[in-house]
N, C-alpha and C positions, 0 to 999 in steps of 0.2 A: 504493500500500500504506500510508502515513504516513496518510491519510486515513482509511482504514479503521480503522486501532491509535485514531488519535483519538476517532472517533464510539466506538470501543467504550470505550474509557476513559471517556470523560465520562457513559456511558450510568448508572451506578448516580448521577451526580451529578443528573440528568434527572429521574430517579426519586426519586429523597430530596428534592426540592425542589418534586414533585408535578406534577411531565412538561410544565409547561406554563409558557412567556414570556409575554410581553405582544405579542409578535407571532403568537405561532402562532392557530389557530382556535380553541383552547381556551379564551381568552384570555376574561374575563368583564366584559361591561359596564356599566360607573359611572355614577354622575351625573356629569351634563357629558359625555358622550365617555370618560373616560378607564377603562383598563382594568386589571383584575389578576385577577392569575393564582396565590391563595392556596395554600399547600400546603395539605395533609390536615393533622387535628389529630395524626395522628401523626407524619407529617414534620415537620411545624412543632417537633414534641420534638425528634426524633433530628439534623433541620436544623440547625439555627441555635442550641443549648443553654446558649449563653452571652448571646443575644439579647434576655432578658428573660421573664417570668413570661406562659404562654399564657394567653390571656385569653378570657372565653367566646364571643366571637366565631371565635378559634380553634379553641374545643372543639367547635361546632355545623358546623363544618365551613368557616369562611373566608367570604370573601368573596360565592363561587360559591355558595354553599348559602343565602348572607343576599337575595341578588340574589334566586333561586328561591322565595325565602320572600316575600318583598315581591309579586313577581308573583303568586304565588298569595291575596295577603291584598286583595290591590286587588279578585280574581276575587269571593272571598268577603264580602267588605265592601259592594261594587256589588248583589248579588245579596241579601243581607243585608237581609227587610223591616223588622227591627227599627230600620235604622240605614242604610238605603241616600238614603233622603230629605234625608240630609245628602252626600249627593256625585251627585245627579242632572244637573247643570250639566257637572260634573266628567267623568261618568262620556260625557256626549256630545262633550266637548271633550279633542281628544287632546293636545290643550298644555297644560292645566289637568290629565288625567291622568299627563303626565310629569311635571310639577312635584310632583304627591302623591306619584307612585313615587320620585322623586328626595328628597325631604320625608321620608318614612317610612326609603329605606334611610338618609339620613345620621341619622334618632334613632336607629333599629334600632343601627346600624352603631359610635356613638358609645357610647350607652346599654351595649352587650355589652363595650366597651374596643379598639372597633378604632382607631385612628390616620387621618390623614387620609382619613376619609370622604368629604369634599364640603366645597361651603360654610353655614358656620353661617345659620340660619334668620336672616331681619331681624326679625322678629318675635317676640315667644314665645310661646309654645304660648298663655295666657291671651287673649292680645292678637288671635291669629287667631281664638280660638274664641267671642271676649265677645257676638259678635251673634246668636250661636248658638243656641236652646231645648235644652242639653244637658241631659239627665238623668245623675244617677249606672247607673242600669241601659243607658242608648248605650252609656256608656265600659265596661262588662262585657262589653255584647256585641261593641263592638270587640276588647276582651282575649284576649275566647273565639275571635274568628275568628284573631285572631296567633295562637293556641296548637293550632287548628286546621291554618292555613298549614307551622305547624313540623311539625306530626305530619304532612302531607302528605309533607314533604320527608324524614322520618326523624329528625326530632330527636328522643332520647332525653327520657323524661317528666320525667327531672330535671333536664332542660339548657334545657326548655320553661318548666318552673316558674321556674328563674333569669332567664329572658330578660323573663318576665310581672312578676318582681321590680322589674328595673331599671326598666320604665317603668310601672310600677305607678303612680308619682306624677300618670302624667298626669290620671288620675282629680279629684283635688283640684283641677289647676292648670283643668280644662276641664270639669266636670263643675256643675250650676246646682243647690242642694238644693233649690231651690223648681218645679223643673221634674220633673214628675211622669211 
């Protein structure tokens, strides 16, 4: 019976914390291996309220929703004639595509204000892209497939427009104005 009174007790804390550990099946996975298990943007208010200021990562849905967004931008990107000729090697190498998904969610993930993401790029954006023929119209149409990716997953059109905000800059840092 003590067993029972437990599980029900703890049951609204399960729920306010968004039902899911880093053990259970719910559990969503990271770059490298490692897992989490973000609340809702609304638990993450009522949760944790002295935890610090939710940040848009939080508001887009966490972790799980940033994970689902990434895989769906690699679908759209790969498939993308505008811009897929920049990840054809990539796109048949599934080592070379976990490193992108892994690449993407720690900017995604960093860019929105989430906390240990992954590990920091060695490189910078510039540095990987210099050998690149990038035009300012690729990095749009990369933009437009993130913004895409979100609307797949239900991100709100103003929670889209912030996230297109934060890495808006990569445009300057990788984008050639002499490449047409």
């Amino acid at each position: 019976m003590p067993r029972r009174l437990t599980a029900f007790a703890l049951a609204p804390w399960i729920v306010a914390c968004g039902g899911a550990t880093a053990a259970s099946p719910s559990a969503v996975g990271e770059p490298n291996g490692a897992t989490s298990a973000s609340p809702t943007p609304a638990a993450a208010d009522s949760a944790h309220p002295a935890a610090g200021p939710v940040t848009l990562l939080d508001r887009i849905g966490g972790r799980r929703v940033l994970s689902a967004v990434v895989d769906e931008l690699l679908v759209d990107v790969f498939a993308d004639n505008r811009i897929n000729k920049f990840f054809e090697g990539t796109r048949r190498d599934a080592t070379r595509t976990k490193a992108l998904r892994d690449s993407l969610f720690v900017l995604l993930c960093s860019r929105t204000g989430g906390a240990d993401c992954g590990p920091a790029a060695t490189r910078s954006l510039a540095e990987t892209h210099a050998s690149m023929p990038i035009a300012p119209a690729h990095v749009d149409a990369f933009l437009e497939d993130v913004r895409i990716a979100l609307a797949v997953n239900h991100v709100d059109g103003a929670l889209r427009d912030e996230v297109i905000a934060s890495i808006a800059d990569v445009k300057a840092q990788i984008a050639k104005e002499s490449v047409k």
